[in-house]
ZALO-478371 format. One record per residue (C-alpha): residue number from 0; residue in three letters; z, y, x. Coordinates in pm, whole numbers, always signed. Last residue first. Layout:
// ZALO-478371
PT,NUM,Ala,Z,Y,X
...
END
This chain:
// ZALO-478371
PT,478,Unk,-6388,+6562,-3310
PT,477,Unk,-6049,+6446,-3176
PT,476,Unk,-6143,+6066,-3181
PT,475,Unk,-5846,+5861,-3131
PT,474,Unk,-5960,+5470,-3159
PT,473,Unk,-5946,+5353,-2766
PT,472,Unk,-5552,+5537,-2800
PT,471,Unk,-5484,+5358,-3106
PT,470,Unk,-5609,+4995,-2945
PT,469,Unk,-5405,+5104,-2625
PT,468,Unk,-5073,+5141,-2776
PT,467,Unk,-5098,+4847,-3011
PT,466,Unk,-5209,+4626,-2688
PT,465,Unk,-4935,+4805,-2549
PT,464,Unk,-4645,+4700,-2875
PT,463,Unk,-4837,+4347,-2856
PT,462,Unk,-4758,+4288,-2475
PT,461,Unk,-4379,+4376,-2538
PT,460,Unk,-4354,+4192,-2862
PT,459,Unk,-4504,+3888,-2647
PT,458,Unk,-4293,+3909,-2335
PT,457,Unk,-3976,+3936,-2579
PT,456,Unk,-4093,+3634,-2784
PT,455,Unk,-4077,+3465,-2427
PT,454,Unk,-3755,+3551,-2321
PT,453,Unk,-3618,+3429,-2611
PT,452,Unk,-3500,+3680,-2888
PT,451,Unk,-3097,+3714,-2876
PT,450,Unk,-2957,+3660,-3189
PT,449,Unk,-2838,+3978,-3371
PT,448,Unk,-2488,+4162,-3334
PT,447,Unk,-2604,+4495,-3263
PT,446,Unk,-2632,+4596,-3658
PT,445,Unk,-2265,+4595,-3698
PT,444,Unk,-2057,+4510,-3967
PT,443,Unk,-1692,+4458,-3989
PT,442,Unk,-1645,+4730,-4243
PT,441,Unk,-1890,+4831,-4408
PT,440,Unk,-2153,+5012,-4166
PT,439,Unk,-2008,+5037,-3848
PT,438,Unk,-2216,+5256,-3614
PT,437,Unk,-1947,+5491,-3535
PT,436,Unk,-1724,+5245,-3406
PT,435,Unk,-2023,+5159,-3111
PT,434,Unk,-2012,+5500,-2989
PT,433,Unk,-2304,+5685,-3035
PT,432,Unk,-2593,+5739,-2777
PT,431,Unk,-2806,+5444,-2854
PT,430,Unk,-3024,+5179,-2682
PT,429,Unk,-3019,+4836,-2863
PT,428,Unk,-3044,+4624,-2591
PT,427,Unk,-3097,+4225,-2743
PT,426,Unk,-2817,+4020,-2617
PT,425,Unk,-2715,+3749,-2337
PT,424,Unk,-2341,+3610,-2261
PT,423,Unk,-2369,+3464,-1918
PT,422,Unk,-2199,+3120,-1802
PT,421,Unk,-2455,+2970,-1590
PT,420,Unk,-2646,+3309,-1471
PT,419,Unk,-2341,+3488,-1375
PT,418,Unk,-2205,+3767,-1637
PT,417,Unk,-2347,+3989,-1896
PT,416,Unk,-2687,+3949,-1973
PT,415,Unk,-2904,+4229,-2110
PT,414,Unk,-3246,+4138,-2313
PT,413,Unk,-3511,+4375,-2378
PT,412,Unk,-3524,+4526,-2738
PT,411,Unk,-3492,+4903,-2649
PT,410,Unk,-3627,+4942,-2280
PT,409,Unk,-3468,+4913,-1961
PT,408,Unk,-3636,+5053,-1657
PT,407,Unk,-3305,+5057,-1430
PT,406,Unk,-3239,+5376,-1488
PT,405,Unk,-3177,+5354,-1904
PT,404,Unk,-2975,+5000,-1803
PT,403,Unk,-2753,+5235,-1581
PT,402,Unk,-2649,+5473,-1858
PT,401,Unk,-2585,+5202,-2090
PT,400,Unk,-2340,+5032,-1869
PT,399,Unk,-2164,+5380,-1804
PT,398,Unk,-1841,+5284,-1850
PT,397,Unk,-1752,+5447,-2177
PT,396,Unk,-2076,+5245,-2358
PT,395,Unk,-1897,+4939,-2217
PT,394,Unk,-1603,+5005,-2363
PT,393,Unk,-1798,+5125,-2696
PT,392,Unk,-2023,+4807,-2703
PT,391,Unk,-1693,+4553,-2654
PT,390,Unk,-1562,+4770,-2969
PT,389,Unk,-1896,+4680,-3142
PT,388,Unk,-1817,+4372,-3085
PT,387,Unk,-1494,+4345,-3191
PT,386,Unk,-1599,+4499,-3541
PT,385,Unk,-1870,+4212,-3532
PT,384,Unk,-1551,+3932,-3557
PT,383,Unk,-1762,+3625,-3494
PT,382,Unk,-1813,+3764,-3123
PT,381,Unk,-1437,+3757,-3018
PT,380,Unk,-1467,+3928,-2747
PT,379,Unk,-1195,+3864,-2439
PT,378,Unk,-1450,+3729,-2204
PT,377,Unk,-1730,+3977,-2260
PT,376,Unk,-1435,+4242,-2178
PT,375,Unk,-1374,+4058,-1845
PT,374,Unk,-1733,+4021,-1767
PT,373,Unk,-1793,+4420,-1820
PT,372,Unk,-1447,+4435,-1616
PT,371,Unk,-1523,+4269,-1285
PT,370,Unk,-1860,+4326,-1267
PT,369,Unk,-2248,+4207,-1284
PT,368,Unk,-2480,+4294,-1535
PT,367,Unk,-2872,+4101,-1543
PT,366,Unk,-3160,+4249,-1700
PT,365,Unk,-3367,+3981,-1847
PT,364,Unk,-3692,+3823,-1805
PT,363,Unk,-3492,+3533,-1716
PT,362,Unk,-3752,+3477,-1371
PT,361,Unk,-3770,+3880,-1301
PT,360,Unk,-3417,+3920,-1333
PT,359,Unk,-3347,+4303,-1311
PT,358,Unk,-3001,+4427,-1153
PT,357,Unk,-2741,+4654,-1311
PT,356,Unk,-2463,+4673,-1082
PT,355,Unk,-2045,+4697,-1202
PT,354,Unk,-1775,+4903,-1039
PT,353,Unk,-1923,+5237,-1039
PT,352,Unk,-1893,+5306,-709
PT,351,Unk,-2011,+5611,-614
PT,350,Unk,-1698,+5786,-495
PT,349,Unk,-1590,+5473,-343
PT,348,Unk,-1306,+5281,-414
PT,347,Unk,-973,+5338,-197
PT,346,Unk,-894,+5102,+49
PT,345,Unk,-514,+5143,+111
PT,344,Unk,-397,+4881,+413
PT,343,Unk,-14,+4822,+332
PT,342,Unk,+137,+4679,+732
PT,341,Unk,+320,+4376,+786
PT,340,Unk,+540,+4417,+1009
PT,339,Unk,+374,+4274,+1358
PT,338,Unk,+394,+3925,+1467
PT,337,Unk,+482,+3909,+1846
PT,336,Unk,+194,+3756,+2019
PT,335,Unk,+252,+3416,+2147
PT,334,Unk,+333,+3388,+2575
PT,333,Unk,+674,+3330,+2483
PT,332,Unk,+603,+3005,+2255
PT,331,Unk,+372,+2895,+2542
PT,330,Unk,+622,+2900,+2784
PT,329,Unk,+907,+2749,+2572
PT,328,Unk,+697,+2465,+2521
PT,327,Unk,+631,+2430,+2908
PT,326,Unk,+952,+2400,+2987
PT,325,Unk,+1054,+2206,+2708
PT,324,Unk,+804,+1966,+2838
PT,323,Unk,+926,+1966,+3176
PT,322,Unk,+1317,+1912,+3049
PT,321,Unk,+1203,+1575,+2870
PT,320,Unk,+993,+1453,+3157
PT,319,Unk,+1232,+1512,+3387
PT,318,Unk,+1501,+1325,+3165
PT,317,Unk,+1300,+1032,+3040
PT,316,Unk,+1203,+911,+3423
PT,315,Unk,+1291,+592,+3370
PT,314,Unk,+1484,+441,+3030
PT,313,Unk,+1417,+115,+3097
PT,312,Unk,+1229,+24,+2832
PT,311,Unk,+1079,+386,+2769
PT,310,Unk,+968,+353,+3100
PT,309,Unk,+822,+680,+3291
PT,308,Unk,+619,+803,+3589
PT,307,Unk,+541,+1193,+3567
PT,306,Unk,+224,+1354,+3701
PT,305,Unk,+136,+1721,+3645
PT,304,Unk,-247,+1718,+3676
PT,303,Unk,-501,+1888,+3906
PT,302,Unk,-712,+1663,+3969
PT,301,Unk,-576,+1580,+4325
PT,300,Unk,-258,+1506,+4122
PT,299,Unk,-441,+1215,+3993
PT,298,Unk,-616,+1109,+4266
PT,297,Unk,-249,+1054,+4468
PT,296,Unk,-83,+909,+4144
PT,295,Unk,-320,+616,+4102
PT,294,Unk,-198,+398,+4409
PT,293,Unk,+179,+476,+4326
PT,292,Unk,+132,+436,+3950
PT,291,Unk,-76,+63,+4017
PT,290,Unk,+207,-19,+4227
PT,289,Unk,+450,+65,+3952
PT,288,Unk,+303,-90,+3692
PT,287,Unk,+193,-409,+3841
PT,286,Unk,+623,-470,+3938
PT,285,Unk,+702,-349,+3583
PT,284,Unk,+968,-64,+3496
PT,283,Unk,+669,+137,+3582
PT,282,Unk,+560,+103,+3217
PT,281,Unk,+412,+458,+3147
PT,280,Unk,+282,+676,+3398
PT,279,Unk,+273,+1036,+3200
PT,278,Unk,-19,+1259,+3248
PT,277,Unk,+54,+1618,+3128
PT,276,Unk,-227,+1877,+3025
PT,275,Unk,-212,+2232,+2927
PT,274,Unk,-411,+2338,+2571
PT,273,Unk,-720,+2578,+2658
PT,272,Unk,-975,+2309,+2617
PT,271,Unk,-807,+2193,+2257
PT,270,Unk,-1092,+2312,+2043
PT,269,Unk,-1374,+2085,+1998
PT,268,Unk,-1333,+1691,+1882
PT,267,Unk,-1604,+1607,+2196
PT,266,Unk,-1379,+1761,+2434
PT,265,Unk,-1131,+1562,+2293
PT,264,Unk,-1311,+1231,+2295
PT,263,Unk,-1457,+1294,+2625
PT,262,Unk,-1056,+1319,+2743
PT,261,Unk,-968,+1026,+2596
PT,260,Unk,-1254,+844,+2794
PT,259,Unk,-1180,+997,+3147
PT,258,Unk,-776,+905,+3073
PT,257,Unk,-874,+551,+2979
PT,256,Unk,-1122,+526,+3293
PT,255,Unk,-796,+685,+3528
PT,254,Unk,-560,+393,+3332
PT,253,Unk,-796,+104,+3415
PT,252,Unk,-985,-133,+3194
PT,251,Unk,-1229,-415,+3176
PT,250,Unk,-896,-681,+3297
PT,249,Unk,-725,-567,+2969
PT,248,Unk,-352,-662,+3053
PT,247,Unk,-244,-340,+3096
PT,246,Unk,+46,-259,+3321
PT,245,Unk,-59,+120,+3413
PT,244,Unk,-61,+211,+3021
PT,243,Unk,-154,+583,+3028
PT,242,Unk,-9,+860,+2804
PT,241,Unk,-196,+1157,+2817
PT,240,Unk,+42,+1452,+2735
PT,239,Unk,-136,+1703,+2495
PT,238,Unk,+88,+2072,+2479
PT,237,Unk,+93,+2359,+2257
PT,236,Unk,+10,+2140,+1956
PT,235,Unk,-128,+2292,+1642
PT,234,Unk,-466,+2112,+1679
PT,233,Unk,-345,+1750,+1778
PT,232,Unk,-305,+1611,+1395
PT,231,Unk,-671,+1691,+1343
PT,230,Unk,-743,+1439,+1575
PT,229,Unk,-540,+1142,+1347
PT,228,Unk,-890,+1040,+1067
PT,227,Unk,-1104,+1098,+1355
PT,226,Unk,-911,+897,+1553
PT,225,Unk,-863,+584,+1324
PT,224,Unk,-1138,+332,+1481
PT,223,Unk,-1506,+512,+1550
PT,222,Unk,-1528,+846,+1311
PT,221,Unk,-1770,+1069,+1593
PT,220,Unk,-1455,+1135,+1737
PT,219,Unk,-1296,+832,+1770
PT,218,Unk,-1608,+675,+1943
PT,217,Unk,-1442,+546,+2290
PT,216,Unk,-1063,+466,+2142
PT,215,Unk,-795,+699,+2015
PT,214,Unk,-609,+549,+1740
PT,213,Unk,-308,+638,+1695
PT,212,Unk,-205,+1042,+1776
PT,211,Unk,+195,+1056,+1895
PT,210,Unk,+417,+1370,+1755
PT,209,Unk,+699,+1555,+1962
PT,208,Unk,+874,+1869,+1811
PT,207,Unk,+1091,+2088,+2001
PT,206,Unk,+1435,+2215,+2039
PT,205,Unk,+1507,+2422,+2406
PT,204,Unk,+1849,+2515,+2481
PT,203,Unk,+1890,+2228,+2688
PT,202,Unk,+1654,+1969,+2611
PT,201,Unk,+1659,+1880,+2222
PT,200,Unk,+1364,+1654,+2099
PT,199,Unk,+1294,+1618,+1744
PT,198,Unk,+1011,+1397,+1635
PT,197,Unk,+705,+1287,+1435
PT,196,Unk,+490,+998,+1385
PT,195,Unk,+136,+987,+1319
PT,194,Unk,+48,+733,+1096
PT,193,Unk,-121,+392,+1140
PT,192,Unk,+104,+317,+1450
PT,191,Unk,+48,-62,+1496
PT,190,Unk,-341,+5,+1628
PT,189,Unk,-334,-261,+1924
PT,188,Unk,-76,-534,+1936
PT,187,Unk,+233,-547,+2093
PT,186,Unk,+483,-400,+1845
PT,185,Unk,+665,-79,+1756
PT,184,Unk,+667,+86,+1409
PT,183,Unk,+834,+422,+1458
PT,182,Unk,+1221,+510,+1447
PT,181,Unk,+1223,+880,+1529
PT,180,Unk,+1564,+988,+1664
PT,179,Unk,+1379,+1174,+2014
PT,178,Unk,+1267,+1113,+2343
PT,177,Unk,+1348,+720,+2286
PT,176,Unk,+1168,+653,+2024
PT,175,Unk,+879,+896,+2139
PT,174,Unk,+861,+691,+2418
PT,173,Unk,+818,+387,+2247
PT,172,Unk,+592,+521,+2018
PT,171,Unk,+361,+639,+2299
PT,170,Unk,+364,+321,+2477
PT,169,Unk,-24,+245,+2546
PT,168,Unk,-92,+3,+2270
PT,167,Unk,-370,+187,+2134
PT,166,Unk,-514,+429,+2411
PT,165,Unk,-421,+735,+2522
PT,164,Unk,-231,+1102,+2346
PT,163,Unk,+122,+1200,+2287
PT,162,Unk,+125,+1563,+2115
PT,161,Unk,+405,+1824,+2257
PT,160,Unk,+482,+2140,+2009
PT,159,Unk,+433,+1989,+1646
PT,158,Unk,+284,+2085,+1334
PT,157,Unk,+60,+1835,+1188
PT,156,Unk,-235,+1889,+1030
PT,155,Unk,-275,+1820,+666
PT,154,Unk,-550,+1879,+499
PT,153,Unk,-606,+1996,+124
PT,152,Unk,-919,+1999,-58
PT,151,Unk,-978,+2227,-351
PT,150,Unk,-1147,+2231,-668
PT,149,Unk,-1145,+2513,-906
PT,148,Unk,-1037,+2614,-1230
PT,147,Unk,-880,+2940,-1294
PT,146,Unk,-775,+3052,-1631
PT,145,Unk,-966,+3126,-1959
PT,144,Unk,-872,+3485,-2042
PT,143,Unk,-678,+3548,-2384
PT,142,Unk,-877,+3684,-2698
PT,141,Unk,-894,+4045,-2763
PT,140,Unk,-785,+4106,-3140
PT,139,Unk,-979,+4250,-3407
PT,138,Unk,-935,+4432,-3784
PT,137,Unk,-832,+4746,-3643
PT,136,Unk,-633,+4986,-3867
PT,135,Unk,-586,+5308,-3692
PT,134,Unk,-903,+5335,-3492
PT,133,Unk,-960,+5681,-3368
PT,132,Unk,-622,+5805,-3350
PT,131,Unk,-528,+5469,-3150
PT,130,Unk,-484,+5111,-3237
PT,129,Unk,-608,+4861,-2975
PT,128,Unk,-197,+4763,-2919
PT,127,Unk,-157,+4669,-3264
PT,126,Unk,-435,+4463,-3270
PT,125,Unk,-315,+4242,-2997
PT,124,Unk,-390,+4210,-2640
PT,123,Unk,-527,+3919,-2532
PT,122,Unk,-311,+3721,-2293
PT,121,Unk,-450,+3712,-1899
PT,120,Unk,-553,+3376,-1786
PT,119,Unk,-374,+3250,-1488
PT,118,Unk,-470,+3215,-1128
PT,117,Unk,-555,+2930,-970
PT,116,Unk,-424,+2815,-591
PT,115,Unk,-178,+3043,-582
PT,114,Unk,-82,+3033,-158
PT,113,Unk,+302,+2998,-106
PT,112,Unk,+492,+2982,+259
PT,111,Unk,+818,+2874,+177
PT,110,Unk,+917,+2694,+508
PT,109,Unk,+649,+2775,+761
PT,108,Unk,+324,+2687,+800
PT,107,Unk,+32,+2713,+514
PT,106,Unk,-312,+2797,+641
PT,105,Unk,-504,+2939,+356
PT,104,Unk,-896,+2955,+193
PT,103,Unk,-1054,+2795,+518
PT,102,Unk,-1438,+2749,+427
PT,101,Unk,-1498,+2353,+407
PT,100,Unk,-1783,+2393,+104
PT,99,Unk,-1519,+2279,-116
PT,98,Unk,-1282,+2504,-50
PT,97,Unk,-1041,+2471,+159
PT,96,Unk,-627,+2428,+206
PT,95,Unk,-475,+2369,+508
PT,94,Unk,-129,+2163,+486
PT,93,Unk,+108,+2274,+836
PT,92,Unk,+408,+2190,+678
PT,91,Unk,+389,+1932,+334
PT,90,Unk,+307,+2026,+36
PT,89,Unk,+515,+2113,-308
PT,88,Unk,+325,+2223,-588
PT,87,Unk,+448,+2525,-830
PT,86,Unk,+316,+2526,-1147
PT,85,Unk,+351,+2838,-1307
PT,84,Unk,+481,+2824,-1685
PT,83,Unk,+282,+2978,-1934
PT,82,Unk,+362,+3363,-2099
PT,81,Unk,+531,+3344,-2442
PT,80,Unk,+348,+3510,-2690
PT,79,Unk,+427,+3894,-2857
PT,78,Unk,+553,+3913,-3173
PT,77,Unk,+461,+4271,-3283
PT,76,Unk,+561,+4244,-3646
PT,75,Unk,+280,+3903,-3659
PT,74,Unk,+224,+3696,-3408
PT,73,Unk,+70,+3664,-3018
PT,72,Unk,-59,+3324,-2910
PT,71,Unk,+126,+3131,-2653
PT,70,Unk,-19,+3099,-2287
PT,69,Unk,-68,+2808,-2167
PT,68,Unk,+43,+2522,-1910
PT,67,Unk,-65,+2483,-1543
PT,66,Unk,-304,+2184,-1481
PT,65,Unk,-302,+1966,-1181
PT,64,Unk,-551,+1663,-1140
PT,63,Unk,-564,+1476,-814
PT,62,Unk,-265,+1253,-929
PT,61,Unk,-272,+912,-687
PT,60,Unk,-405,+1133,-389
PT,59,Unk,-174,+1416,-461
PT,58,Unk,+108,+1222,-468
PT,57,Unk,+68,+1117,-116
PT,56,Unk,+3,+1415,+59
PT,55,Unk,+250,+1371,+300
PT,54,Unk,+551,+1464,+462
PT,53,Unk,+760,+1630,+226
PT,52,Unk,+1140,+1789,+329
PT,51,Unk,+926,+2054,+487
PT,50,Unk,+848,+2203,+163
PT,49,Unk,+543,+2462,+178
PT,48,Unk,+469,+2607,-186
PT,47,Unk,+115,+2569,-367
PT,46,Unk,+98,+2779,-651
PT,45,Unk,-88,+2703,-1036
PT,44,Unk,-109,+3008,-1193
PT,43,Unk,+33,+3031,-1543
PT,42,Unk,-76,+3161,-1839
PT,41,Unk,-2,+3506,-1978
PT,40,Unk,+109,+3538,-2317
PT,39,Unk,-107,+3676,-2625
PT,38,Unk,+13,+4035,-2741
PT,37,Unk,+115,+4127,-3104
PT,36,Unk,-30,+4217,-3428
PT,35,Unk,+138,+4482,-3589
PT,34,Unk,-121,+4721,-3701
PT,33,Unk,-12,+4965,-4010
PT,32,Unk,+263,+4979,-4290
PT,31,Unk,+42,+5162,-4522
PT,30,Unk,+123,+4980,-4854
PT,29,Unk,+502,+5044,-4755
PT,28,Unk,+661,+4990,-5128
PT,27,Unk,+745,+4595,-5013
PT,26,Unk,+611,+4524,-4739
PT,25,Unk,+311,+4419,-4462
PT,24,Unk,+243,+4488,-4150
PT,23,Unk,-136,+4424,-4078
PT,22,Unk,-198,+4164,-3861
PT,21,Unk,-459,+4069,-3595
PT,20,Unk,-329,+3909,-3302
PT,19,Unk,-390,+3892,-2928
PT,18,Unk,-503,+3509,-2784
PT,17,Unk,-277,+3326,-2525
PT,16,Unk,-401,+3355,-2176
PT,15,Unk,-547,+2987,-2048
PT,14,Unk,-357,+2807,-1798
PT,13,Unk,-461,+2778,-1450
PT,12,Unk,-673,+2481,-1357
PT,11,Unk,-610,+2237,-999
PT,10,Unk,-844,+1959,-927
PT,9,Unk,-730,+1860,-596
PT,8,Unk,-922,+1638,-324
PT,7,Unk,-673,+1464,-58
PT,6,Unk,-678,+1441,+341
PT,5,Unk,-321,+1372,+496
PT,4,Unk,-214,+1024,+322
PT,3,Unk,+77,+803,+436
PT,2,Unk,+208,+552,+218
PT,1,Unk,-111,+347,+149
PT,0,Unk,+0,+0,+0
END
């Protein structure tokens, strides 16, 4: 049974926003009470929280599908609905979270770090809080915002200060039994660790973290073996210690070759060539261990490396290597740049931004509007209720929409679509001046609200009206 997982796929969705109500207060010997429809709830985001008490992504691959709840509707006598609960996820330390093109959205580390994974709907506002000298009574509500739904995919990379690299088999859980009070799998046979282990050492004032990588062999990081599911776990480290089995009973094999090979496969994995290296002689306890160390040591050095001969048997050569590690740890934590406070960056809009583009859409024939709020508004409309829509036209009216559709080329009868092309509400333009209220014939009526012609009927009324034009012009005889 898998017990350790550190690559899901999450299916998180906000809740919706509760739906704004229409009522009209009503009692006895008050005929006029007025709007009293309240306010739809907000629903609730779905945030991912950092507990370091979890170690793995485990529950995530059995349950890949996370919704928030709801927002409530509003009522009556200004009632307004209760706003959805959050839903707060727990992950691990060190969990990265992308989208699912593999752009980084957020790098959680540190106890408590949060990242809102899908935002909640907004409530619709209520009746009574569209009234206003101009509209007294009105007979709409805004509905509540759909929330966010999105897939993500969260990976977890392991945060620790010293990672034990080399081949399967080559001692690193023994030594990182020993180094610290982690109790991993041990045995004599290649690929026992199938998890990355973790630890706390303490040497002298220093505390650190110590994790071993299974899996490394020749291939790992094209996907050979289980290194390219474990290399990800090396990326936080501030140190990589090449463990090397120099009592191997592989006759094919030698510990400089293993250290050659490991080292392909991290150069080949990208990103580690600035990380400090530490070769540790494992197994001298043995007679073949220890004259293989002594002949192996000179070449090694010659390279460049910090060599260290060690047992985790016999408990050789723990305390050096313990105390040069924390050395170098403490190093590399100094040598980090301070974080800064954090600092309020004001952007403020531009003078000519209207907050919303008017574009033409040669293959939809129709002209296409892109914003924030004219999509927001188009979500909130109730379009059976035609009083709401001609309150959507007046917003939009107020913001210039029609302003822009007149420079782009736009002609009465051509079709406007507001929002992306998948999920885009489309209507014939009726060009006017007014404010949508003030075309309201009875109430709840308004001549906007027509189906949409096809594109193609629109292409045809268009070529008629010129053919029209022309045919009266080739006619016109002044004399």
């Amino acid at each position: 049974m898998t017990t350790f997982v550190d690559r899901v796929e999450l299916h998180v969705a906000a809740g919706n926003g509760g739906h704004g109500c229409a009522s009209v207060h009503r009692e006895k010997f008050k005929p006029l009470g007025g709007p009293d429809g309240g306010n739809g709830g907000r629903g609730g985001d779905v945030i991912l929280v950092v507990d370091q008490a979890i170690t793995t992504l485990l529950d995530y691959h059995h349950s890949p599908h996370r919704k928030a709840t709801n927002g409530q509707p509003g009522a009556g006598d200004n009632r307004s609905g209760k706003d959805g609960q959050d839903l707060v996820l727990n992950v691990p330390d060190g969990t990265v979270v992308l989208d699912k093109e593999g752009n980084v959205l957020a790098d959680l580390v540190g106890q408590g770090t949060t990242f809102v994974a899908g935002q909640g709907g907004r409530g619709g506002l209520g009746n009574a809080a569209l009234s206003s000298a101009r509209r007294k009574a009105p007979g709409f509500a805004l509905l509540g915002e759909p929330g966010e739904a999105r897939d993500i995919v969260l990976e977890l990379k392991t945060v620790a200060d010293v990672a034990l690299v080399g081949y399967p088999s080559a001692g690193k859980s023994s030594l990182i039994s020993v180094l610290s009070a982690a109790k991993p799998k041990i045995a004599d046979y290649p690929f026992t660790t199938l998890v990355p282990n973790l630890g706390v050492v303490t040497a002298g004032s220093t505390v650190y973290t110590i994790a071993d990588v299974p899996g490394l062999i020749p291939g790992a990081s094209q996907g050979r073996g289980l290194g390219l599911e474990f290399l990800r776990h090396v990326e936080r480290c501030s140190v990589l210690v090449h463990v090397l089995d120099t009592a191997t009973l592989e006759s094919d094999r030698d510990p400089v070759t293993d250290l050659d090979i490991i080292e392909e496969e991290l150069r080949q994995y990208g990103g580690l060539e600035d990380r400090p290296r530490i070769v540790v002689l494992n197994k001298v306890d043995l007679p073949d261990g220890q004259d293989l160390a002594d002949m192996i040591r000179p070449d090694l050095e010659a390279r460049g490396y910090q060599v260290f001969e060690a047992s985790a048997v016999a408990r050789l050569g723990l305390k050096e290597l313990s105390f040069a590690l924390a050395g170098i740890v403490a190093e590399a934590r100094a040598s980090k740049p301070k974080e800064e406070a954090t600092r309020i960056v004001i952007r403020p809009k531009a003078v000519d931004d209207a907050g919303f583009t008017v574009t033409y859409d040669e293959a939809e024939d129709v002209y296409r509007v892109r914003g924030e709020k004219p999509e927001r508004w188009v979500r909130q409309t109730d379009f059976n209720n035609d009083e709401a829509v001609g309150y959507l036209a007046d917003r939009l009216n107020r913001l210039g929409v029609e302003d822009q559709l007149m420079k782009a080329g736009a002609r009465a009868g051509d079709g406007v679509a507001i929002g992306s092309l998948e999920n885009a509400v489309v209507f014939d333009w009726e060009p006017t001046m007014m404010a949508g209220a003030e075309m309201l014939g009875r109430r709840g009526e308004d001549h906007r609200l027509e189906a949409p012609r096809p594109a193609a009927q629109r292409r045809r009324d268009r070529e008629a009206e010129r053919d029209d034009a022309q045919r009266a012009f080739d006619e016109f005889d002044p004399f």
